[in-house]
Every structure is written in C-alpha cells, then in structure tokens.
C-alpha positions as MATLAB code, in Angstrom:
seq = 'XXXXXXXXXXXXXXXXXXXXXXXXXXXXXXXXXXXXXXXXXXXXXXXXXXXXXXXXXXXXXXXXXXXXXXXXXXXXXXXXXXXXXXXXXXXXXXXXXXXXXXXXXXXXXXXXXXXXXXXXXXXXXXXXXXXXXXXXXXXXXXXXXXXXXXXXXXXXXXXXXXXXXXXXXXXXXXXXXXXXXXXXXXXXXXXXXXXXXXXXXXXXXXXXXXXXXXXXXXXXXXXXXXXXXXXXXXXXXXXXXXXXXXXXXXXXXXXXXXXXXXXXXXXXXXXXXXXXXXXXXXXXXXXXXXXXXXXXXXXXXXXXXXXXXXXXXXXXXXXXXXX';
ca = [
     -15.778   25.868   24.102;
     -16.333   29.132   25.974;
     -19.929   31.180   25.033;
     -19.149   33.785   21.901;
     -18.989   37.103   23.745;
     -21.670   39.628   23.052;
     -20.153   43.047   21.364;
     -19.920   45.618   24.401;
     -23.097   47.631   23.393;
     -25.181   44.973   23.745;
     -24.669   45.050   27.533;
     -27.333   48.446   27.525;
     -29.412   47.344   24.413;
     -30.231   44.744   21.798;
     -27.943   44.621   18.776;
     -29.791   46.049   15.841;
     -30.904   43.949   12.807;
     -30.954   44.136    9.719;
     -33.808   46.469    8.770;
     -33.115   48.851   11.616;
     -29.916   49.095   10.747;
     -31.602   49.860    7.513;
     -34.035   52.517    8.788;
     -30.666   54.088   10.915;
     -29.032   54.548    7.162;
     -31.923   55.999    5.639;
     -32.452   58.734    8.786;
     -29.171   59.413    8.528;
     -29.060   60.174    4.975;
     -32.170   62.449    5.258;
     -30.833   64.137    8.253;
     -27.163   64.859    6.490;
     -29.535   65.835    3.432;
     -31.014   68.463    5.291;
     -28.219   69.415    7.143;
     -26.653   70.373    3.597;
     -29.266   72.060    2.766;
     -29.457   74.649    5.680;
     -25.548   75.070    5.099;
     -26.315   75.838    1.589;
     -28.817   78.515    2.571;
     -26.635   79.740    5.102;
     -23.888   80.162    2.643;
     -26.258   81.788   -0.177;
     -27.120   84.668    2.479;
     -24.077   85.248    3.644;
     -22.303   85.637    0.277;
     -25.603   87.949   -0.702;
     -24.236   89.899    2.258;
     -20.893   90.208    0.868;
     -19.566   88.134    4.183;
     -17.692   85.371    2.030;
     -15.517   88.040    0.092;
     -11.773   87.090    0.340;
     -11.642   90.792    1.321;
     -13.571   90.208    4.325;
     -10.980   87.242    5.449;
      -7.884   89.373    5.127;
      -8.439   90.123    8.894;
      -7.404   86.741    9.563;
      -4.492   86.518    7.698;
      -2.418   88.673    8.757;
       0.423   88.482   11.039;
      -0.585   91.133   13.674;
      -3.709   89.971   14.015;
      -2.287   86.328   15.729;
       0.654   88.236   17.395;
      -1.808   91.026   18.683;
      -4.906   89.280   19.434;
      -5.885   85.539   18.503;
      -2.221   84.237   20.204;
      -2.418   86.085   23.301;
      -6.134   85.353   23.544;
      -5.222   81.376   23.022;
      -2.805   81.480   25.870;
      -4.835   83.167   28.112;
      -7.482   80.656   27.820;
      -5.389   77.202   27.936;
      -3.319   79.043   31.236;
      -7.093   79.686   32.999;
      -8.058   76.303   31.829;
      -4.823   74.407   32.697;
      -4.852   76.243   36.430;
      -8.781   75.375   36.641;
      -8.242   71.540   35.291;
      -5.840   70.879   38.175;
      -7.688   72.813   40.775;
     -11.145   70.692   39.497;
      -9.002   67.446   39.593;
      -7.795   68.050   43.005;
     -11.492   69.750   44.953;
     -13.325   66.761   43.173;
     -10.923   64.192   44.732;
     -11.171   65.469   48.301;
     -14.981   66.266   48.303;
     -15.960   62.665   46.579;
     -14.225   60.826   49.066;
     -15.171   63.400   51.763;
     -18.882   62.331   50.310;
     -17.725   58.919   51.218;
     -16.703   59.228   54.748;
     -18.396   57.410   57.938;
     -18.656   60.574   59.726;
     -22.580   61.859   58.372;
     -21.199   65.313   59.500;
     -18.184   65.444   56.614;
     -20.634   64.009   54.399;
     -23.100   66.541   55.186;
     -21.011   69.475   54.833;
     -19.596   67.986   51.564;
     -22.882   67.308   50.010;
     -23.646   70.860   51.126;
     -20.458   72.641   48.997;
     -21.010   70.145   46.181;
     -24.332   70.590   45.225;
     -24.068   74.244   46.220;
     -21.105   75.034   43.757;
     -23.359   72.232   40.966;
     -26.041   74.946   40.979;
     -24.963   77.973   41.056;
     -24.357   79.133   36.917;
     -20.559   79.495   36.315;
     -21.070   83.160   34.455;
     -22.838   84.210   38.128;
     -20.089   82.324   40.348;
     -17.712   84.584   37.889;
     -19.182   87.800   38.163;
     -19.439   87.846   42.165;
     -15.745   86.629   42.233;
     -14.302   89.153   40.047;
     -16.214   92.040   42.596;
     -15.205   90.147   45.428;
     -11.235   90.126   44.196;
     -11.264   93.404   42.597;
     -12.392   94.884   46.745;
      -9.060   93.041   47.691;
      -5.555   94.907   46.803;
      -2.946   91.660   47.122;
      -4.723   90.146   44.087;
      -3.141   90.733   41.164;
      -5.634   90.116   37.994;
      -9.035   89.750   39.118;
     -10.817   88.746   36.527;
      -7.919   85.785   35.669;
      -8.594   84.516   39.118;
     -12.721   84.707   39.045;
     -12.423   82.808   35.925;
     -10.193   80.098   37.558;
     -11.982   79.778   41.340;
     -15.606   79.925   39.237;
     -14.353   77.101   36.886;
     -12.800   75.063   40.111;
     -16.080   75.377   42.200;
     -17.831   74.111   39.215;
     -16.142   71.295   37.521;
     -14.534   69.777   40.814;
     -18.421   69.844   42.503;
     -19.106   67.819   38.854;
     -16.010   65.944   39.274;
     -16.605   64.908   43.227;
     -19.985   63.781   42.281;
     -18.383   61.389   39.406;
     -15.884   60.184   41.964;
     -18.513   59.214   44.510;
     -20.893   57.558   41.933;
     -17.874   55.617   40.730;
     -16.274   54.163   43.686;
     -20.527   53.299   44.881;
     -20.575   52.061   41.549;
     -18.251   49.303   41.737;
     -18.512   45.810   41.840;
     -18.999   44.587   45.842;
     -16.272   42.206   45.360;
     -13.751   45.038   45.191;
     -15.011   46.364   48.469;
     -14.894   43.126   49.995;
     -11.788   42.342   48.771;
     -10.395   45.447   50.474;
     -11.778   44.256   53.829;
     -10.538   40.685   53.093;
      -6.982   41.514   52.900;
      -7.054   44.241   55.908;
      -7.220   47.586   54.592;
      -9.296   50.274   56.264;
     -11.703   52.047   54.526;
      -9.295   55.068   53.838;
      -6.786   52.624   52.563;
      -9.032   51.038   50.067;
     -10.603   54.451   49.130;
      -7.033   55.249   48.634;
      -5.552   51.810   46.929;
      -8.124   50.368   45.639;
     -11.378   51.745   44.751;
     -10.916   55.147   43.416;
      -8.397   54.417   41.222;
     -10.809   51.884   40.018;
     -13.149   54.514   39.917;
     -11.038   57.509   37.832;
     -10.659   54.351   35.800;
     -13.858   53.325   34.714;
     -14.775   56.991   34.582;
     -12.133   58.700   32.364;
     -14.218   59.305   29.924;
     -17.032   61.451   31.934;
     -13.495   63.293   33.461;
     -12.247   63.983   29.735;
     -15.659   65.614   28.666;
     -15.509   67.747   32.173;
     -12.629   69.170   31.127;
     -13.773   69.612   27.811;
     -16.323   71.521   29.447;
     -13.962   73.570   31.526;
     -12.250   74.585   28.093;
     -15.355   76.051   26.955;
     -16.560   77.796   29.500;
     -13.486   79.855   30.124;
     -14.932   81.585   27.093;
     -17.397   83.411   29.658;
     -14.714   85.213   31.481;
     -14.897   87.757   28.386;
     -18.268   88.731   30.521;
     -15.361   89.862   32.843;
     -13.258   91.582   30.561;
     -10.688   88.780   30.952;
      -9.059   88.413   27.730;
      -9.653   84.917   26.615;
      -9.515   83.702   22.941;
     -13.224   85.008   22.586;
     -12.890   88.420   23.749;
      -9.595   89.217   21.535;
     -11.798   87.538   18.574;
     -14.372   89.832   19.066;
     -11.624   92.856   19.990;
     -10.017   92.049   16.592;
     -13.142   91.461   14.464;
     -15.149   94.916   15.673;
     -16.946   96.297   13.634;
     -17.113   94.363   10.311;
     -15.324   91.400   10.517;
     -16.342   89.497   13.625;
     -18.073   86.535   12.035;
     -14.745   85.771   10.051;
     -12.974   86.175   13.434;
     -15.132   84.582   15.661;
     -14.882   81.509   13.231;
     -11.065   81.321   13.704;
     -11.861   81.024   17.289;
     -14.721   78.239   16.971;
     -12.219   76.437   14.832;
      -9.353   76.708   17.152;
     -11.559   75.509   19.953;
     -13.032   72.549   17.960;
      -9.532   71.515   17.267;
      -8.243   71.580   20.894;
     -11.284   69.877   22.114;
     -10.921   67.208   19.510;
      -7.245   66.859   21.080;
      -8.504   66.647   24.356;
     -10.800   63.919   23.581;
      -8.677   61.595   21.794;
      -6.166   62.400   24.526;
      -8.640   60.792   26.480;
      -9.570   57.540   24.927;
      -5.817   56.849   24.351;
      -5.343   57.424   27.658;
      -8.071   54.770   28.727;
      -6.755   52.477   26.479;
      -3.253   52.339   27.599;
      -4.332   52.280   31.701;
      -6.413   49.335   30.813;
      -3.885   47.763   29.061;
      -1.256   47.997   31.689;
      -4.004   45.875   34.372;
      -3.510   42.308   35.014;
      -6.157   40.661   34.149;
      -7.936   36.871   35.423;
      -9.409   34.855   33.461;
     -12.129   32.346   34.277;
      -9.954   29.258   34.109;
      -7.812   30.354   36.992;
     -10.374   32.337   38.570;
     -11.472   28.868   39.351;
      -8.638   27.016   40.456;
      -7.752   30.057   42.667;
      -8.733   29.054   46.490;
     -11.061   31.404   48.407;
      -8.287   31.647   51.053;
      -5.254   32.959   48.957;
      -4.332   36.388   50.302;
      -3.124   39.509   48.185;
       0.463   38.403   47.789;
      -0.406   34.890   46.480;
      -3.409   35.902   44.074;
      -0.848   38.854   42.380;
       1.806   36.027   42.257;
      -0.616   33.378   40.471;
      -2.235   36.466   38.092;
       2.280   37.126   37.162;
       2.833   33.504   36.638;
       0.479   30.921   36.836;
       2.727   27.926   36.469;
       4.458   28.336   39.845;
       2.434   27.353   43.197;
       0.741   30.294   45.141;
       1.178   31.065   48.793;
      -2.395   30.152   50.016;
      -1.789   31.033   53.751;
       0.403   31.296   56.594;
       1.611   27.734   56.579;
       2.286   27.427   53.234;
       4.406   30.757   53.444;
       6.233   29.384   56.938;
       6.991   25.914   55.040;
       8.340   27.899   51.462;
      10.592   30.180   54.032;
      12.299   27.350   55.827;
      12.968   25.161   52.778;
      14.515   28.329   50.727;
      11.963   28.536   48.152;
      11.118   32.317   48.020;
       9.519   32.778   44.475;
       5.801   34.486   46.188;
       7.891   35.499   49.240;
];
C-alpha cells in the first residue's frame, strides 16, 4: 500500500490542529468584526457629509459620462497594459536567460540592466521618459509611450529575475537529464528548463501583470489619460469619490479576471504533462534514452527502445512502434 500523501501545504508547514484551527476562527471573526465596524463608521461620516445621496451618484449613471470619460479611460489603460504585458514577457525572457549564460560578461551586463530597471520607482522611470520623448518629434504620444517603456523596464527586470530563480530552481535531474540526452545548454534553456520554469512560476507571472495593470494608473502623473485620470476629470469638483469608486471597482474586477485567468491556466498546462509514476519509474532502466522513456510514459505495455541495439534489432525485424 503506497504512504497516504500529505495535503500540499504541509510541504512549507505543519498542518494545523484542532485548537489552532480554533484560535484561526476566532481571529478571524474578531478581525471581520472590526473590519465592519470601521466600514460602519466610514459609512456614518460619509452620509453625515451628504456623500451617499443618490444625487451625488447620478454622475455615474449617465450615459456621457462612460462614452466621454470612464470608456475611453478603460481602453487607454488595458491598450498601455496589453503593449507593456508583452513587452515585460518578452525583456524578462531574454535577460533571465541572458542571466544564465556561461559568458560572466552577458551575465554581468544583464545583472547590471536588471537590477538597475528593479530599482529605479516606475512613477520616476515615467516622468524622465515622457521628457525624454516629448524632446523627440517622430514620437507620436509621449506620455502613452513613457507609460509603456517605464512599465516594460520594470516588470520584465521583475519578470527576468523570476525566470532565472526558476530555471536555478529546478530539480538537478532536469538539468542532467538535458545533458544526458545531448542538448547544449541553450537547447535545454530553450526545451527544457524554462518552460519548466514559466511553469512552476505562473502564478508569480500572473500577479506581475496584475501589477503592471495597476500601475498604469500612474501615467495620470503624465497627463496620459488612463481610467484614473478621466475618473478624476469626470468627478472634479464634487463628485470624485463616487467616481473614483467606479474606477476601483472596475479595476478590482479586471484584476480578479486576471487572476483566475491565471490559475485556470496552470491547471490546464499541468494537466496536459505526462506524468511517471513510481511503479514505472522503477522498472525504467538508467540507460533508456529520450525516445524510449516518452514511448514507455505513452504506453507502458509495449517494450521501450533501451539503446542502440535494441533500436538496430526492432528496425530490421519491422517492428517500428518506438521507432
């Protein structure tokens, strides 16, 4: 009978028991409690104020106000954040494995940008950008484009960094699996390990661009008019709390998207991996090459190629089911 496997969180820390499972309850029962409490406070002031009157919410409702303002505001901040997602996906890609190369010169100069672009605030990497593009005639909107090179720098240096702690963060086997069937080490960067890598951390790459999202909002620092900005634009003088809640909403809801996006995402790439279980893990020989171990992992029941001979001997008899 194979050992009961231990629930997935107990691979950080111990399972709770009973009465801390207990004392969780209770803290979390206090802590909603007072949560309440500070919205009811909240609430009491702000209808004191005269804030909560539906007159105060008509701003919200009506048509021009999405056509004019929250609408074009929207799209300008998914387009920034869809150009700056790709651009992030792509730097991080070539700077991790650039962080990853033999050469100590690339991975100098890599580390360099990377931790560079990681320190520098996005709102300051923004503002020198948008003076910096606004000096040069052939670019057309300067403050769209400081929003989407600041947002790059950023999140790719963030995203590079999560692609080289990955791929070091594998299992050795896979590395020495790479070797064992061949490949160089571009070639299992390439095949083997950083897809691995995006793998295991698709999570940490969902929250970056969560992150990205969210701080396209500063490019209203700019005058770029994100969903933010037109909030503000459409809620000035009087009404910018109801309209700046619209916009918190609207982000909560896409970054709630984004995230489930995410784990569905995760859980449909694992599912698609072939998997090995221990029982043919050990029958497998140490000497079967690539070919044979995918052909015994697709169908267990038919004999593996487990080198050269064996391959030689299936060719000249006609059997080619691993050929």
């Amino acid at each position: 009978m194979s050992p009961k496997k231990r629930p997935a969180s107990s691979v950080f820390f111990d399972v709770p028991g009973p009465k801390t499972r207990r004392i969780t309850l209770i803290a979390n029962i206090i802590g909603g409690a007072i949560v309440a409490a500070i919205l009811v406070v909240i609430a009491m002031k702000l209808q004191v104020q005269g804030q909560l009157e539906p007159a105060m919410w008509n701003v919200v409702v009506q048509p021009i106000s999405w056509t004019a303002y929250i609408i074009p505001g929207l799209i300008s901040t998914l387009t920034a954040a869809a150009v700056a997602i790709v651009g992030a996906l792509v730097f991080g890609l070539i700077f991790g494995v650039a962080r990853l190369a033999h050469l100590g010169v690339v991975r100098w100069v890599a580390g360099v940008i990377v931790e560079f672009c990681r320190a520098v605030p996005v709102l300051l990497m923004m503002i020198f950008l948008w003076y910096w593009f606004g000096s040069i005639s052939f670019i057309p909107d300067p403050s769209f484009w400081a929003v989407v090179v600041a947002l790059i720098l950023y999140n790719g240096s963030v995203i590079a960094e999560l692609v080289r702690s990955g791929v070091i963060n594998l299992p050795t086997g896979q590395h020495e699996a790479a070797s064992a069937i061949g490949l160089t080490r571009i070639k299992a960067l390439q095949f083997v390990l950083v897809p691995q890598a995006l793998l295991s951390m698709l999570p940490a790459l969902v929250a970056q661009l969560v992150v990205a999202l969210k701080d396209s909002a500063l490019g209203s620092a700019i005058a770029y008019s994100e969903l933010l900005r037109e909030a503000r634009l459409l809620g000035t003088p009087l009404n910018t709390l109801q309209t700046l809640f619209v916009a918190s909403v609207i982000f909560i809801v896409i970054n709630y998207g984004l995230g489930k996006l995410g784990e569905r995402l995760a859980r449909t790439m694992r599912g698609r991996g072939l998997t090995l279980d221990e029982k043919m893990a050990e029958d497998m020989p140490i000497n079967v090459p690539a070919a044979g171990a995918q052909a015994m992992l697709e169908d267990p029941d038919d004999e593996p190629i487990f080198d050269e001979s064996t391959r030689l001997r299936q060719e000249a008899t006609g059997d080619r089911r691993h050929l």
